[in-house]
C-alpha positions, 0 to 999 in steps of 0.5 A: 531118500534114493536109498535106504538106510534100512534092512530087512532081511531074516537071515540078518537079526531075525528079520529086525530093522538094521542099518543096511551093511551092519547088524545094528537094529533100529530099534537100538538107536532110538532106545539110546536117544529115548535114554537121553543119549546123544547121536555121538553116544551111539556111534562111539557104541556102534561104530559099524554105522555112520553119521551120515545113516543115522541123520538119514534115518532120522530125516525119513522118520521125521517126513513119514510123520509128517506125512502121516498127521498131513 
């Protein structure tokens, strides 16, 4: 990926991973999806982030475990 979906940055949620223009964690997405909830679940909840970040971040997920089991 040229680049990235994610931010750090301590003055944003204390440093937590967040899609890069918002305050939206990471980690709330992968929460709903672990509850069951579908990619347009979680947009309608954060419409701040866009379709388009999140297959991003879950494309980079996917090829950095399977780079990492490789």
């Amino acid at each position: 990926m040229s680049t990235s979906v994610v931010s750090c940055d301590s003055a944003v949620m204390g440093g937590a991973p967040v899609f890069v223009g918002t305050r939206v964690p990471i980690q709330t997405l992968l929460d709903h999806l672990e509850a069951g909830d579908s990619i347009n679940d979680f947009l309608e909840g954060y419409p701040t982030v866009t379709r388009q970040q999140v297959i991003a971040f879950l494309e980079e997920a996917k090829d950095r475990l399977v780079e990492s089991v490789s």
